[in-house]
N, C-alpha and C positions, 0 to 999 in steps of 0.2 A: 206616051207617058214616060217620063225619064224618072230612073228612081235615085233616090239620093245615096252618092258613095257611101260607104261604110266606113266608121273609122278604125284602123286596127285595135282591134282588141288585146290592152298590155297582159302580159301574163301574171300567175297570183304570185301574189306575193313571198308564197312557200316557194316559188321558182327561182326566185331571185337570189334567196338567201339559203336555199341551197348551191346554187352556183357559186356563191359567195365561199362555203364551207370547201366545196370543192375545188374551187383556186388555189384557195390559202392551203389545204392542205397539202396540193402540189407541191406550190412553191416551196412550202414551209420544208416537206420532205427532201425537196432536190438540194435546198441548200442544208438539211441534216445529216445525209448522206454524203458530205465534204468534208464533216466530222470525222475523221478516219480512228478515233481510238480515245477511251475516258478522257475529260479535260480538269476536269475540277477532283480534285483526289482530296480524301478521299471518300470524299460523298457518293460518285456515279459507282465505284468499285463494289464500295459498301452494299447498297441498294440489291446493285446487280449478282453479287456473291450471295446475300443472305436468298434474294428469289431463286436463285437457282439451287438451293441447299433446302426450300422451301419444298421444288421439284424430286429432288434426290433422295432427304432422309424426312419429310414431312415437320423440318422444326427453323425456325428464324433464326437461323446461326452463321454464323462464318467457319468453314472448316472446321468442322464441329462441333464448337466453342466454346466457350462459354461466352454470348454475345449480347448485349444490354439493346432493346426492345427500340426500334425506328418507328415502324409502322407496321399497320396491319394491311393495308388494300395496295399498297406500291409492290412487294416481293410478288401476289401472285402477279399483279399486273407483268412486271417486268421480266421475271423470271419463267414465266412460259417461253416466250421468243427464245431467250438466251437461253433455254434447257432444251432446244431443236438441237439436231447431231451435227450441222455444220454452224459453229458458232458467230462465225462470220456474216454469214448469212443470215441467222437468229437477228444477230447486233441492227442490222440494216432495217429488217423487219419490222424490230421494235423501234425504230427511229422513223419508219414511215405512220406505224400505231399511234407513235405521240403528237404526230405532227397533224392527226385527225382528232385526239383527244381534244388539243386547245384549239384548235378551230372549231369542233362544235362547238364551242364555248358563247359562238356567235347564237346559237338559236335562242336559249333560255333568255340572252341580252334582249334580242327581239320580239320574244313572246310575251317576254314582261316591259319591254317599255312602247309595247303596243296600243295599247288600252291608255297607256299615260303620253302618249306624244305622236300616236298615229301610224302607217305604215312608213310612210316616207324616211320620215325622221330617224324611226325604229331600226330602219334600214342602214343610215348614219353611225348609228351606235353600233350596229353591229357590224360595218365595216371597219370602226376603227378599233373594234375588239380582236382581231385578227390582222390588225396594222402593228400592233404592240413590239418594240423588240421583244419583249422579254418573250416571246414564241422563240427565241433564240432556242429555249431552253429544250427547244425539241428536239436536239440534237446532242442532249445530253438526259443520263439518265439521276433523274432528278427527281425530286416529291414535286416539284412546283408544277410538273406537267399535269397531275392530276387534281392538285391545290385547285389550280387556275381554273376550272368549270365547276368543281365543287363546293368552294367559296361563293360563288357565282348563284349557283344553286341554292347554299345555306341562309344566302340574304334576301333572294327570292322568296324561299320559305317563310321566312320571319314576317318579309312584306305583305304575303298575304295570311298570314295566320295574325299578323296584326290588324288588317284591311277590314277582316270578316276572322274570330274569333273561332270556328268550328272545329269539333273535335276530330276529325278529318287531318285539317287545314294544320291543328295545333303535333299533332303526331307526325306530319310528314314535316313539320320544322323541326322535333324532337328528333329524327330518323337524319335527316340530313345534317343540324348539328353534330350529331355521334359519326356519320360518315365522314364530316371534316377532321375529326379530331383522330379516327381511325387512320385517316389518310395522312394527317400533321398533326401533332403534338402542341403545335403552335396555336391550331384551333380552338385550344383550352379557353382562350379567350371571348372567343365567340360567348361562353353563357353569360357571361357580365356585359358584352356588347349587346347581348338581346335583351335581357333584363333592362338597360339601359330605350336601348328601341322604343322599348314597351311605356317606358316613364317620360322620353321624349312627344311620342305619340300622343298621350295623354294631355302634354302641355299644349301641342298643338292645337287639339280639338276642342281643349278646355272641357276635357270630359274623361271620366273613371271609367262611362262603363265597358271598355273593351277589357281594360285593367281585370274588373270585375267579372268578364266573363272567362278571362286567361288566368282564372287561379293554377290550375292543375300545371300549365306549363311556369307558369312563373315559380311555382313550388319545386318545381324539379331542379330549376337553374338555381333556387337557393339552398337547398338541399347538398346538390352538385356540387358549390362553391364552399360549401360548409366544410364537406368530404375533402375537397383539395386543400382547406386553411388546414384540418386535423392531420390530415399524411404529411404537411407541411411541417406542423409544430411540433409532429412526432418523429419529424429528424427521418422519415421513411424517404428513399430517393427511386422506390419499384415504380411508382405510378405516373414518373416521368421517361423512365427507362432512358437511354442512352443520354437526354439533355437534364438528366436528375442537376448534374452541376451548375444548371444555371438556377436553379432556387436555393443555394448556400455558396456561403459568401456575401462579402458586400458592395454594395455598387456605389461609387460617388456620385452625391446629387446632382453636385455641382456640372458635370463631363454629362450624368445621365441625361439631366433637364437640357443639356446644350445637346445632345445629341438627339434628342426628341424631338426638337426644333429644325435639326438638320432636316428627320426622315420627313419632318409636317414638307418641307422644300423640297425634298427630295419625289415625296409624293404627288405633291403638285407638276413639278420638272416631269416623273414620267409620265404622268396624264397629259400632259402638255397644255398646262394652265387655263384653256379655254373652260374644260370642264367641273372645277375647282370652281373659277370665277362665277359659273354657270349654279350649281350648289348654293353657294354662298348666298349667292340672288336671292334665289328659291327660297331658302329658310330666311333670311332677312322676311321680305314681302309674308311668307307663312305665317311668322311672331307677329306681324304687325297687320295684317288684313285678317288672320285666319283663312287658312285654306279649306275651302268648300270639297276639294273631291280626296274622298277617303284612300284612292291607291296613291295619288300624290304624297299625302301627306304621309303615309305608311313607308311609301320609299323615303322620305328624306329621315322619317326616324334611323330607318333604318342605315341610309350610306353613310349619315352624319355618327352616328352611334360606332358602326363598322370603323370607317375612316378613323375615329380618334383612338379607339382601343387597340386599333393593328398597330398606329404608330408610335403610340405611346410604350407596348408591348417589343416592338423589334427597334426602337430607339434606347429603351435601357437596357436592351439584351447586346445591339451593338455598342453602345457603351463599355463594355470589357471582353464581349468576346470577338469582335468584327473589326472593330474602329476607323472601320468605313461608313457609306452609305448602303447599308442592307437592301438594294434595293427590292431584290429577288422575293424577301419576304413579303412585299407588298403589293407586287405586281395583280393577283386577284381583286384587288379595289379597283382598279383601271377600269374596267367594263362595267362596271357599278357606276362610276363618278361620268362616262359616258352616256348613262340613261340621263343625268342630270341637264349635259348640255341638249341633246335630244329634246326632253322636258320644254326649257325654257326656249328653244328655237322655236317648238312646233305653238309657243303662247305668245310670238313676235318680238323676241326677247326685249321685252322689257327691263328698263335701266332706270331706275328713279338717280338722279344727280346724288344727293347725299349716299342712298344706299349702295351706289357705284361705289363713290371716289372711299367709303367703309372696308368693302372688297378689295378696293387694288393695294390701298394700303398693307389690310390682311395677308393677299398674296404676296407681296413685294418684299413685307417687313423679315419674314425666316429666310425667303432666300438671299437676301442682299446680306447674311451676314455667313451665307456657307466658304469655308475658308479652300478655295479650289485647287490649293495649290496642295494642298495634304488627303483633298477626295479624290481629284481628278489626277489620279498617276496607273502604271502599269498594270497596278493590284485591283483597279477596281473594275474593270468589265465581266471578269466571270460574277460578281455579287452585284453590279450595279448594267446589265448593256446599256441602257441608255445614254451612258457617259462617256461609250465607245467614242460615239464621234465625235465631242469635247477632247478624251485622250488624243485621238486623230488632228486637231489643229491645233493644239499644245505641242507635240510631237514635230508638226510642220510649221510651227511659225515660233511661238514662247510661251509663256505663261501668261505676261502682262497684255498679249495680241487676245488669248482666248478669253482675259478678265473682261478687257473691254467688250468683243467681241458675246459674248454671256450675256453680262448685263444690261448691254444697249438688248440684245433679243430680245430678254424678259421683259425690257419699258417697254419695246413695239410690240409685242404681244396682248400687255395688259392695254392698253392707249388702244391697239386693233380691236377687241372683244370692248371697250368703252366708248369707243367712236364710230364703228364702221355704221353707216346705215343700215338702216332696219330692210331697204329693197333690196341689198348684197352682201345682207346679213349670213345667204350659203358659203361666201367666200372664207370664213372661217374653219366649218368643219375641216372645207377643201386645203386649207394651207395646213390644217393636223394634220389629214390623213398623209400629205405632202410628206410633212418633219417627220411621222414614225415614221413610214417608208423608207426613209432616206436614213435613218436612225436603225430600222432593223437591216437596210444591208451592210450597216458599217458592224451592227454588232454581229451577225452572220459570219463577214468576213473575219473578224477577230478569233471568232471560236475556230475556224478551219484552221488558223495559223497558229493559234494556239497550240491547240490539239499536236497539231503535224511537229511541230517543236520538241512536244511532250513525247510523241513517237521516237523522232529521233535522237533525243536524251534518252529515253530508258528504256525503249524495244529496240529499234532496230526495222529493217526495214517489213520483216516477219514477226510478227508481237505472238506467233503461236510457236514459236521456232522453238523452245522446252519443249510441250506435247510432239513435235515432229520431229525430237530427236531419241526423246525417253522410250524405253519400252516398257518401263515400269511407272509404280509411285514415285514423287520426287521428293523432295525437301528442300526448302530453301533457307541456305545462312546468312542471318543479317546480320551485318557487324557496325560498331559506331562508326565507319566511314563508309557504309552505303549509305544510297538514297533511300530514305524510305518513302518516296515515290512509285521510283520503280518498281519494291516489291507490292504493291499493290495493282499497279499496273500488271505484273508478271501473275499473278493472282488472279484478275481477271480473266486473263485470254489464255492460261494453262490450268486446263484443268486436271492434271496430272500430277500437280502440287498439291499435295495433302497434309504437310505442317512446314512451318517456319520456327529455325532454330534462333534464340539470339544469343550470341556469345558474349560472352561478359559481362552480361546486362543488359545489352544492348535490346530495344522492343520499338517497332516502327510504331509513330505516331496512328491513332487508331485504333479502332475493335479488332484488329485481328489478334486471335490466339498464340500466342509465341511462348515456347517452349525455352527455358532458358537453359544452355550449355554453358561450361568452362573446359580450360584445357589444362589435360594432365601433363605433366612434366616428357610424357612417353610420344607426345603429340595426339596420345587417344581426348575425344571428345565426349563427355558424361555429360546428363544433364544434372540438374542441383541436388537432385535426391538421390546420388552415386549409378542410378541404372545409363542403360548405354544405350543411344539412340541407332535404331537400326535400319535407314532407310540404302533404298538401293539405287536410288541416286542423288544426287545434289548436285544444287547452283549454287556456287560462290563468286565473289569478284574477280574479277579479272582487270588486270591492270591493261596499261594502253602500248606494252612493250612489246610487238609483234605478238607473239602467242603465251605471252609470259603469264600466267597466271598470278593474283596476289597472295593468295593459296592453293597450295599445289596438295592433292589428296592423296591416300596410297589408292589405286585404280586406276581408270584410264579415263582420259580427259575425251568424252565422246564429241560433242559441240562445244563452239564459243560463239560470241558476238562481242566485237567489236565496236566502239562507236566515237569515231576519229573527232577531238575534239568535243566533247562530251565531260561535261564537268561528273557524271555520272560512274563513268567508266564504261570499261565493258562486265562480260558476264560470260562465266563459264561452266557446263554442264559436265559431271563429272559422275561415271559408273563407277560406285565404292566396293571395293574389295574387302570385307568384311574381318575386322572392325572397323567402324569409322574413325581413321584416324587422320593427322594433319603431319602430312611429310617435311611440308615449305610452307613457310610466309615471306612475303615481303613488305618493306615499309619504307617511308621516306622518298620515294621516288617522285614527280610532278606525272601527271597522266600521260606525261607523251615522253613519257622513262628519262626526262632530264635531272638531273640536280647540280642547282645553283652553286654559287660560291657559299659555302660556310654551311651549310646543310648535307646528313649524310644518308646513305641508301644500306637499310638492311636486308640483310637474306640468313634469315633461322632456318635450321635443317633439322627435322627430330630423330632421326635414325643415323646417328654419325659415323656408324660402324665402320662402313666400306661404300660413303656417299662421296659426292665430289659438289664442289660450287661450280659452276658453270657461268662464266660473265663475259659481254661484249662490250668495251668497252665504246664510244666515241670522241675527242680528244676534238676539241671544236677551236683551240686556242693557245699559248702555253701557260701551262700550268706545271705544278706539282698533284698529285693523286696519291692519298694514301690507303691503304687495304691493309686491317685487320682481321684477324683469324682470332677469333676467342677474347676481344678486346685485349688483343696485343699484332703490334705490329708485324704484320706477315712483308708487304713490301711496299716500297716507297719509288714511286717513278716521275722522273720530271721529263717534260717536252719541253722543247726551246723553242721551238718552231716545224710545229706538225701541217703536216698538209689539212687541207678542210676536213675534218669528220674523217680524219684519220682514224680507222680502228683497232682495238690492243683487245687480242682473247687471250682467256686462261680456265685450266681445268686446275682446280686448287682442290686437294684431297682435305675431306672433312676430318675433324678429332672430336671425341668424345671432352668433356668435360665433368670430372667427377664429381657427384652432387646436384649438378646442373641441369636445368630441363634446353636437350638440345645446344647446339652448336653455331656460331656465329660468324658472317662476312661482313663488314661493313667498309664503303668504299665512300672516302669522299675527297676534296679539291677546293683549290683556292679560285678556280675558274670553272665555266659552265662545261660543263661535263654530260656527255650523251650514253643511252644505255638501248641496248637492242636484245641483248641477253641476261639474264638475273635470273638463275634457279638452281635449284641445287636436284642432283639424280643419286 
């Protein structure tokens, strides 16, 4: 008797998709880990400072702030890792954490659009929930890592607290709306997208009673919405905390509504239009046959509800404060608008001719009018990845190559989801998941090179090089001709820096606390209320003239960094000999210590007792050089004809001026003029 083979047994379905969870977050982590140092300032600095200050003094501040309210669920998240003792290490840690956050993000996509579109499909969706570039974001410390599965989750909630009404059902929607909003402030939105859900839902079914049974939660969201108009009209800006700004002021309609329109395109673009068209279907066919099954119908409340308040929300916000495509705000709808294609595949997607050729119109009409030449530039891959590899063939071919190049896609995109055959109707998901993949390693590779840029602009090849020089507290001066950049970058990776001065007004863009000094005529440094800042040591600028500092302190110059070619400059670490006072400045110089024809190079000394100026000259040309002492001519020197980078020194003894705060050199030429020395001792 011969028995019949067996056929192998596939495995469940939780295997798969966990497999799923565990590639991506491989992948996701190896290319976060390329990241070598914050990219987007100063958001990632921000986050990362207030969790670690979270760790330290138990309050959401920056250097002990006074610091206006981000979030509540991001600092501890982020600021555990980054408060371990080797921060480096912290940093890496937390970037393989996040790169597990938004990949789980695939389960909940497939738990719930299981029941509505099968395993298979489900499967689909939650492949391409973890295809997304915007998982770029893994590798930067961002709200959007934690957004991205709890957005996810809050539309879950609603879908089935709309599906089946229970009070259970209605509390874990209430629970996870206040977790989004915990987690982004942006979430505020969500209660008028649920409210909405809920009156969408209704239309659908042609029926109140869910309405009717969702008093208590619908009560809350108008209550809710009550409380935000009244903090509103009461001029109060606590309940927005750091984004108070953007609910005063006013927005132009005209810019808002066109940018509203972008992000509807924009949103489409990063779903990658199959799943948009896929929606659209779905609710078209719903109005018009009524949909029989209650979780369908509950999703489409809800993504259609979701989808228009997010974009309506980060379209009039970037309207004045972005004036790009935000994409990054909207990335959480992506794995939502995924169940929809899912959805309609696993019903053989069905295409009625009119309710198609409705759809493509819909899709086709906002994007054909996004203006690529003012979205798609340098600025927009940290706020948009998707456009990375648009920038990428703009960059290698023109503008008019990627116009074409764009809009023919989006016709064979829309023409492929309206003609393909219904028997190789998989070759769709398969050419998505294709374009995000190819779309997250272009944005991947952006953020590495990014990043690495930003390194070597304002750290250097050590970004801990302050903590590894300091033995103490430090202070950092920021002047109107730093970057304020860097001091937040320098902020992050030293945590040895305990305030930041600013001189003369000067306050980096930012929550960070900055103490404002001026300077006395003696070169002592006060802050604005006459006391005297006493720290024991400081970072100042540092010019690019061999070891020349731009301000030179009384103490001793322990470290510098240099950063050759650096519109930044360098940066110099300086042990103060108490008071803190300012010996030198220098001014006027180019960073690689040149000065042009007609432009002149200062050197102020505030101790002119028994100081000397100190200058090397370089003589690139002939010229004429003239050198004043106290804005009077100290000496006049001509070249006729110097050798290359022939060089002229002088020890010029300082003079007091009476009345005067300090003493002055200043040297300039009718030709390019080279400097290797500039200070005074």
């Amino acid at each position: 008797m011969q028995l019949a083979a067996r056929s192998p047994r596939r495995p469940p379905a939780w295997v798969a998709v966990g497999a799923l969870v565990v590639l991506s977050t491989a992948l996701r982590a190896w290319a976060a880990l390329d990241v070598p140092v914050p990219w987007i300032a100063p958001d990632e600095m921000t986050y990362g400072l207030i969790g670690q200050d979270l760790y330290r003094s138990g309050s959401l501040d920056i250097l002990g702030g006074p610091t206006p309210y981000f979030s509540a669920v991001v600092p501890p998240f982020v600021g555990l890792p980054l408060s371990l003792g080797n921060l480096a290490h912290g940093y890496d840690l937390l970037k393989v954490l996040q790169a597990l956050v938004m990949s789980l993000t695939a389960i909940p996509v497939y738990l719930w659009s299981r029941p509505l579109a099968g395993p298979r499909w489900s499967l689909v969706a939650a492949a391409l929930t973890v295809a997304l570039p915007g998982l770029v974001y893994s590798g930067l410390v961002m709200t959007e890592v934690l957004f991205y599965p709890v957005l996810v989750l809050a539309a879950w909630a609603a879908a089935r607290a709309i599906q089946e009404p229970t009070r259970a059902r209605q509390a874990l929607l209430a629970g996870a709306v206040a977790l989004a909003v915990l987690t982004r402030l942006q979430a505020l939105v969500l209660v008028p997208a649920v409210l909405t859900a809920y009156g969408l839902d209704a239309g659908l079914s042609r029926s109140t009673a869910t309405l009717r049974r969702s008093v208590p939660v619908l009560a809350a969201g108008v209550v809710a919405l009550a409380a935000l108009a009244v903090l509103h009209l009461a001029g109060s800006g606590t309940a927005l905390g750091g984004y108070a700004v953007t609910a005063h002021g006013g927005y132009d309609p005209a810019r808002a509504t066109r940018f509203v329109v972008y992000h509807a395109a924009g949103l489409t673009i990063l779903a990658g239009i199959f799943p948009v068209c896929a929606l659209l279907l779905l609710l078209v066919d719903a109005v018009g046959r009524r949909e029989r099954d209650a979780g369908t119908r509950a999703y489409l409340a809800v993504a259609a509800s979701f989808a228009v308040w997010l974009v309506v929300e980060v379209g009039v916000f970037a309207s004045r404060y972005v004036g790009r495509i935000a994409e990054r705000d909207l990335i959480g709808l992506a794995p939502i608008l995924f169940i929809a294609l899912a959805i309609w595949l696993s019903r053989g997607a069905p295409r009625g001719y009119w309710a198609m050729s409705a759809v493509a119109v819909a899709v086709a009409a906002p994007i054909s009018i996004l203006p690529l030449g003012s979205l798609v530039t340098s600025f927009a891959p940290p706020d948009a990845p998707t456009l990375t590899a648009l920038l990428d063939l703009r960059n290698a071919t023109s503008l008019r190559t990627l116009e074409i190049v764009f809009f023919a896609g989006v016709a064979v995109a829309i023409c492929l989801f309206a003609l393909v055959p219904r028997r190789v109707v998989a070759v769709l998901p398969a050419l998505l998941l294709v374009a995000l993949v190819g779309a997250s390693v272009a944005a991947g590779r952006e953020a590495s090179s990014g990043a690495r840029n930003r390194q070597a602009t304002y750290l250097g090849p050590d970004p801990r090089w302050i903590d590894h020089a300091a033995g103490g507290p430090v202070a950092l001066l920021y002047t109107h001709q730093t970057g304020w950049v860097g001091v937040w970058e320098s902020l992050f990776w030293n945590r040895r820096i305990e305030s930041v001065l600013g001189l003369d007004g000067a306050k980096p863009f930012g929550p960070v606390p900055t103490h404002p000094v001026r300077l006395r005529a003696d070169g002592r440094l006060v802050s604005a209320d006459g006391g005297a800042p006493d720290p024991r040591y400081l970072v100042a600028p540092l010019g690019q003239v061999e070891t020349v500092p731009a301000y030179g302190f009384a103490g001793t110059l322990v470290a510098f960094v240099q950063r050759p070619g650096s519109k930044a400059g360098g940066s110099a670490l300086w042990r103060i000999d108490p008071p803190l006072r300012l010996a030198f400045r220098t001014s006027g110089l180019e960073p690689n210590g040149d000065l042009y024809p007609g432009s002149t190079g200062r050197l102020t000394a505030y101790d002119c007792n028994q100081g000397t100026f100190r200058i090397t000259l370089l003589i690139k040309g002939p010229q004429t050089v003239t050198i004043l002492r106290n804005d009077r001519i100290y000496r006049k020197l001509r070249f006729e004809s110097p050798a290359p980078n022939q060089p002229w020194r002088a020890a010029i003894p300082t003079r007091p001026r009476p009345g005067k705060a300090g003493c002055t050199l200043d040297v300039s030429s009718n030709g390019l003029l080279g400097t290797t020395v500039f200070q005074a001792e």
